[in-house]
C-alpha positions as CSV (number, residue, x, y, z in Angstrom):
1,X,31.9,4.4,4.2
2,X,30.4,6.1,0.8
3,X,31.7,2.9,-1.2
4,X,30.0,0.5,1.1
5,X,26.5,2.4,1.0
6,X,27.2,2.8,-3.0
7,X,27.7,-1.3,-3.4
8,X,25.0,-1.9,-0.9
9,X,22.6,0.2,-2.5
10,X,23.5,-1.7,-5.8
11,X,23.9,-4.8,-4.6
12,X,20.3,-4.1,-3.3
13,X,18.9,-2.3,-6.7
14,X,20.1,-5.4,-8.2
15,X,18.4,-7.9,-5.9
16,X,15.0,-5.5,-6.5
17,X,15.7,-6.2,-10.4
18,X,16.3,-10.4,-10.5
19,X,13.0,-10.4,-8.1
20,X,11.1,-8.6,-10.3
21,X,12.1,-10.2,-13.3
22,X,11.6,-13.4,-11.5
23,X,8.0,-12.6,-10.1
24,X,7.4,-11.2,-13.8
25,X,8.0,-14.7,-15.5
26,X,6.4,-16.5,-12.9
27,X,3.7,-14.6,-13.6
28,X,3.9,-15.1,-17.4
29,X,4.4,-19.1,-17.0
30,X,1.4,-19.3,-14.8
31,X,-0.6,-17.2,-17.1
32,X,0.4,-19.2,-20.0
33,X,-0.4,-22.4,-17.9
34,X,-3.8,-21.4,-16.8
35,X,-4.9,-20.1,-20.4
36,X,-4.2,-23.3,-21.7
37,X,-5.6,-25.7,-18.9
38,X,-8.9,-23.8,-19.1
39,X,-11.6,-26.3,-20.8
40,X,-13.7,-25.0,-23.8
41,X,-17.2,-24.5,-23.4
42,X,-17.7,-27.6,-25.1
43,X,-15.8,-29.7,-22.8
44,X,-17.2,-28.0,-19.5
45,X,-20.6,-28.8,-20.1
46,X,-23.6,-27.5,-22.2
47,X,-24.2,-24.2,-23.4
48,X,-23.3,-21.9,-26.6
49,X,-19.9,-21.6,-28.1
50,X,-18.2,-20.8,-31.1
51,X,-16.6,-24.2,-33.5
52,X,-13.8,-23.4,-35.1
53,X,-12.8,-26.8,-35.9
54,X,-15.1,-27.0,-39.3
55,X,-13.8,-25.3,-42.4
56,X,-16.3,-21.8,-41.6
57,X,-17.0,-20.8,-37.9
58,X,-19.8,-22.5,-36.2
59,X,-22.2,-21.2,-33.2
60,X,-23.0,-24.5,-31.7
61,X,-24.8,-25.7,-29.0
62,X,-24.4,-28.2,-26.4
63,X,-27.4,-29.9,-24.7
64,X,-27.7,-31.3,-21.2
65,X,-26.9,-34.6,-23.1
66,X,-23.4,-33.6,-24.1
67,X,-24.9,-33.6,-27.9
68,X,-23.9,-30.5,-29.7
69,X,-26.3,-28.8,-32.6
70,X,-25.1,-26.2,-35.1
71,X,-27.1,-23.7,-35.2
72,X,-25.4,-21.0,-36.9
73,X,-23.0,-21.1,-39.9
74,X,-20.5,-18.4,-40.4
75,X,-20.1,-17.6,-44.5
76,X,-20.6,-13.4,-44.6
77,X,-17.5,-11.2,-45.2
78,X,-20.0,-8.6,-45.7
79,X,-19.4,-6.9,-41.9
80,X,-15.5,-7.6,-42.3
81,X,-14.4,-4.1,-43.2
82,X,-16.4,-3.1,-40.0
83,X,-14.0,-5.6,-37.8
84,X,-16.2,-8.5,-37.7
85,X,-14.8,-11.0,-39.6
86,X,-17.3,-14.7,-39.4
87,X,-14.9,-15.7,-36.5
88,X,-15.4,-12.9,-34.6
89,X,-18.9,-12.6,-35.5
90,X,-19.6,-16.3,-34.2
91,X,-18.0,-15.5,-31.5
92,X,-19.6,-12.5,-30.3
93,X,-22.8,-14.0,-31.0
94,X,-22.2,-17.2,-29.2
95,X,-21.2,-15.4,-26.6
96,X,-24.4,-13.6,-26.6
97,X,-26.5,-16.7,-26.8
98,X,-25.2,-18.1,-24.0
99,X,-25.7,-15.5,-21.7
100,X,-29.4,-15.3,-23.3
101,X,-29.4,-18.6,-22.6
102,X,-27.8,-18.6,-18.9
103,X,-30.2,-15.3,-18.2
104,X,-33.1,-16.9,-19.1
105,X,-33.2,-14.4,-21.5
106,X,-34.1,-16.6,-24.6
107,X,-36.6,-18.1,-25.2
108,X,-37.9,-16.7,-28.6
109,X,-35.7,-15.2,-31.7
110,X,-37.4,-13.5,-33.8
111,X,-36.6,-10.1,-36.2
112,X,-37.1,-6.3,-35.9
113,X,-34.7,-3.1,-35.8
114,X,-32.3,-2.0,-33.8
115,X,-30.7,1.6,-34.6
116,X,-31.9,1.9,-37.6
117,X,-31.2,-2.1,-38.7
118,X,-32.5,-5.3,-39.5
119,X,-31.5,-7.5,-36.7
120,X,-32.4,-11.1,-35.5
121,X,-33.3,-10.6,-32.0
122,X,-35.1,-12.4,-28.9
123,X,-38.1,-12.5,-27.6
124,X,-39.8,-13.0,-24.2
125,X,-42.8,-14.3,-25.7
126,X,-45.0,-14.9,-28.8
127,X,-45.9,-11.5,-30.5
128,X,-43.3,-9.8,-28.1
129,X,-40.9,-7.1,-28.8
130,X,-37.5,-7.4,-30.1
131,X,-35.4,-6.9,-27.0
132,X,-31.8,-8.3,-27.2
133,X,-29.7,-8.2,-29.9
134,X,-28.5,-11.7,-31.6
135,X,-26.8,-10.6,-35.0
136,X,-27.0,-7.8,-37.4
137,X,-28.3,-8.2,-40.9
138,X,-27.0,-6.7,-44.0
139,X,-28.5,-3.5,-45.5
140,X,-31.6,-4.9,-47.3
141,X,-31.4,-8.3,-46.5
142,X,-34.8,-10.1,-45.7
143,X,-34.9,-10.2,-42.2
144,X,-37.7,-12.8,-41.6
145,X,-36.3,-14.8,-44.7
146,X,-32.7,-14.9,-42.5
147,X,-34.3,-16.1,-39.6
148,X,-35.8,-19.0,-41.0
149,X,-32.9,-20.1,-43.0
150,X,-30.5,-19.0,-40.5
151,X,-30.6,-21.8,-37.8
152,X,-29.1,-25.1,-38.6
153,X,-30.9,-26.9,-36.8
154,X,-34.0,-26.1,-37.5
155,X,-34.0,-27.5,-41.2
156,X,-37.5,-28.7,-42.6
157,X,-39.4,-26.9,-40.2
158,X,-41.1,-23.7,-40.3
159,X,-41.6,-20.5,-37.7
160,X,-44.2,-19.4,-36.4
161,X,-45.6,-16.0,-37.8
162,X,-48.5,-13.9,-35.7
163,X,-51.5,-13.2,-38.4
164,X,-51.1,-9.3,-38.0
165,X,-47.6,-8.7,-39.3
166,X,-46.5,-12.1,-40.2
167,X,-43.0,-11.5,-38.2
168,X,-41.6,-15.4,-38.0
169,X,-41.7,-16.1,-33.6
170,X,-39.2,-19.4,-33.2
171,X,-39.4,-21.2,-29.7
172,X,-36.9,-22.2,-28.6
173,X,-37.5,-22.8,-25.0
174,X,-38.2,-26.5,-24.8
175,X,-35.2,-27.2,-27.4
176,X,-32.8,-25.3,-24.5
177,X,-34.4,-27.4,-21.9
178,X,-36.1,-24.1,-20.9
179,X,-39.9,-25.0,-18.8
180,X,-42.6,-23.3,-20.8
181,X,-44.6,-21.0,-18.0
C-alpha cells in the first residue's frame, strides 16, 4: 500500500512539474509574442517618441497628420557616467514629453533650476514658472542658449524672452495642436 501512495505521489509531483513548466513557457512565448506585436509610438498614432533608427538618438514628434518633426538630437556623453547614456536620455525625455503633452501639461518650455541645476523645463504660460522637468543641463552650460538651439525644429526662428529677465518662453501649443485659452 506504501509503494502505491509513494508512485502516486510521484507520479503526481511529476504531473505538478510538466504543468508548470508548460504554463511557464506558455507564458514566455506569449510574452515574447505580445512584446513584439506591440506597435511603436510612431506607428500608433501621434505623439512623442524616441528614433533610434538615425545614426544618434532622436526625440521626435508625430503630428495629427502622421508627419514626424525632430525635435531633439541626442550627441552628449557628458551624463553617461551618471547612467544616462543619449539613448536613454531620449528616451526618458520623450517619454516625458509625451505625457506633458498627453496632460496638457506643455505648452511652454522654457529654462530655470531644479535642485540646484540648470534645466529646460515647461511652462503653463508666458513669464510662468519652471514646473516640470524636460532635461538636465551640464554644469555651466548656457541654459537659455540650449533652449534655443536645442529644438530641431525650430531652426531660424527665435524665442520669446519677457523684458525683465530675458528667460527665452517657446510656445508650443499651436505647433502640438494644443487651443490657445
Amino acid at each position: 500500500m506504501s509503494q502505491i501512495i509513494q508512485s502516486t505521489s510521484k507520479d503526481l509531483v511529476m504531473n505538478i512539474k510538466q504543468i508548470l513548466v508548460s504554463l511557464v513557457a506558455g507564458v514566455v512565448a506569449f510574452g515574447a509574442t505580445a512584446s513584439m506585436s506591440q506597435p511603436t509610438q510612431a506607428q500608433s498614432g501621434r505623439g512623442f517618441y524616441c528614433d533610434t533608427e538615425t545614426r544618434k538618438p532622436m526625440t521626435v514628434y508625430q503630428n495629427g497628420r502622421g508627419a514626424t518633426e525632430p525635435w531633439i538630437r541626442w550627441t552628449s556623453n557628458y551624463f553617461r557616467n551618471a547612467g544616462y547614456d543619449p539613448l536613454t536620455r531620449c528616451q526618458e525625455v520623450s517619454e516625458r514629453l509625451e505625457t506633458y503633452r498627453r496632460n496638457k501639461q506643455l505648452r511652454f518650455v522654457t529654462t530655470g533650476e531644479m535642485n540646484g541645476q540648470n534645466v529646460i523645463c515647461t511652462a503653463n504660460r508666458f513669464n510662468g514658472q519652471c514646473e516640470e522637468l524636460i532635461l538636465t543641463l551640464k554644469p555651466n552650460e548656457n541654459p537659455d542658449r540650449a533652449l534655443t538651439n536645442l529644438f530641431d525644429w525650430r531652426s531660424g526662428s527665435a524665442a520669446s524672452a519677457n523684458g525683465r529677465n530675458k528667460r527665452p518662453y517657446i510656445d508650443v501649443r499651436e505647433h502640438l495642436g494644443i487651443r490657445r485659452e
